[in-house]
FIZA-559870 format. One record per residue (C-alpha): z, x, y. Coordinates in steps of 0.5 Angstrom, whole numbers, plus 500, padded with zeros to 3 digits. Layout:
<vokes>
ZXY ...
</vokes>
This chain:
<vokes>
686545115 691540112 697541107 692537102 686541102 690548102 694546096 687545092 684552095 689555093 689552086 682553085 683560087 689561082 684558077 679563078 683569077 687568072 681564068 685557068 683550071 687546076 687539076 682535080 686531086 686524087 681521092 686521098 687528097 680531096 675534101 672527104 666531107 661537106 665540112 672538108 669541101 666548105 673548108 676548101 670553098 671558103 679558104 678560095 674565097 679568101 684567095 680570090 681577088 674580088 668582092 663577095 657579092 652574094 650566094 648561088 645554090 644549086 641541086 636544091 631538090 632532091 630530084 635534082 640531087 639524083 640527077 646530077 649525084 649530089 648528097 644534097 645542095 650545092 652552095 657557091 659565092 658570087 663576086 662583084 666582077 662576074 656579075 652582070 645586067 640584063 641585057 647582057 654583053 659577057 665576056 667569053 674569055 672570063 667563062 671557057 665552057 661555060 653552061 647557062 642555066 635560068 634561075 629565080 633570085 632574090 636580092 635582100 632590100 636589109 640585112 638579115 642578121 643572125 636574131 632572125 634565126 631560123 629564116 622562114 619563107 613567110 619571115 623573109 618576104 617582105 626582106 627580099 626582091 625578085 630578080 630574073 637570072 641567068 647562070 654562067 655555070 664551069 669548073 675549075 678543074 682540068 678534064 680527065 685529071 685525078 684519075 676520077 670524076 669530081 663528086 659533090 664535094 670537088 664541086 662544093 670546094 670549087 665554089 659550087 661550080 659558079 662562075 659568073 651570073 646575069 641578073 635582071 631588073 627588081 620586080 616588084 609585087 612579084 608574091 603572087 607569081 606561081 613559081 614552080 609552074 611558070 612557064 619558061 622557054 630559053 633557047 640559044 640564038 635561034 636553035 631549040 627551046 632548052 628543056 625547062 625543068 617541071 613537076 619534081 624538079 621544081 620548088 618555091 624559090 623563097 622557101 629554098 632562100 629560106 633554107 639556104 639562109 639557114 644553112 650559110 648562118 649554120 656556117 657563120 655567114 648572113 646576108 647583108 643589104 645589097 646582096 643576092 641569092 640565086 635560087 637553083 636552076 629551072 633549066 637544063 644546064 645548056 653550054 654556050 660559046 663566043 658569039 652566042 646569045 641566050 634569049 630566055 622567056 619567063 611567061 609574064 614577069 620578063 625575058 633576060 638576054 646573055 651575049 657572050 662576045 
</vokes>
């Protein structure tokens, strides 16, 4: 690991846990590749005083991906102090500029070690449970700083942007929900429904579960009993502030409601 890349970890790491930002490092000394980023990502997770919880992945499609200019997906940790039940009352002050976004996660009900390699979506059904989420979405890293916007690999390195997560009760015999059709309406205290995402920009949460499970083994990381993974969002990344509330629709499976207070 270069002097450079441990500097930034070790930044992003204070940002973190003193709720702060770093600046983002000039090009020379940022993460030039996804192996570079994942470097930086997991040296921060060592630095972070907490414990892991699980994983978030964002830019799962590649529609996604060209929207937002990402070379592919976007993967983060989630930690047991920015995690949150439904309804929920969140602390404004642990998430400065928060966006919200809604997602599908899953939490696994056993551990799914390394044998089970490659992790398919029929493989992995009857492992996983459904849960309704909310993302609470921010970088670390100081506005207009380093000369440059971040790129993928900034936002892989700050912990893929992840932030902090809300997450709803189990729901079982979830296997028939048609997922990417379903219907969601968020919308923040009583202004405009926040555009949900459809058609291409859209895919079968388990199958994106599948794919990441394989990507985190690739990298020496496997899913344990208890943990979750949050799939992408469907919606527009909408920001949200001190005395807001989210209150999210998902058709027929259930609604999550976010306070920040």
């Amino acid at each position: 690991m270069t002097e450079s890349l441990q500097t930034l970890a070790r930044a992003l790491a204070d940002a973190w846990n003193d709720v702060t930002t770093a600046p983002l490092p000039p090009q020379a000394d940022a993460p030039s590749s996804r192996a570079d980023a994942y470097i930086v990502q997991d040296r921060m997770a060592e630095l972070i005083v907490d414990s892991p919880a699980g994983w978030k992945v964002g830019a799962t499609v590649p529609a996604v991906q060209r929207l937002e200019g990402h070379d592919g997906p976007i993967p983060g940790r989630l930690f047991a102090s920015r995690l949150f039940e439904q309804p929920a009352r969140v602390p404004a002050r642990l998430f400065p500029g928060a966006n919200v976004e809604c997602e599908f996660a899953f939490r696994a009900n056993r551990d799914l070690p390394y044998g089970e390699m490659p992790f398919t979506a029929s493989g992995i059904v009857d492992a996983i449970d459904l849960h309704l989420a909310v993302e609470l979405t921010g970088s670390r890293f100081t506005a207009d700083t380093g000369g440059r916007q971040p790129g993928s690999f900034d936002t892989i390195a700050d912990n893929g942007n992840g932030a902090g997560f809300v997450f709803g009760p189990a729901i079982r015999n979830w296997q028939g929900i048609a997922f990417e059709t379903l219907a969601i309406t968020p919308r923040i205290d009583n202004g405009p429904a926040i555009k949900a995402y459809q058609g291409e920009y859209r895919r079968d949460p388990v199958a994106v579960m599948a794919e990441t499970l394989n990507d985190l083994a690739a990298r020496g990381f496997v899913l344990s009993s208890g943990d979750y993974l949050s799939t992408g969002s469907l919606t527009e990344p909408t920001p949200i502030r001190q005395g807001q509330t989210l209150m999210a629709d998902f058709a027929s499976i259930g609604t999550m409601q976010v306070e920040l207070v």
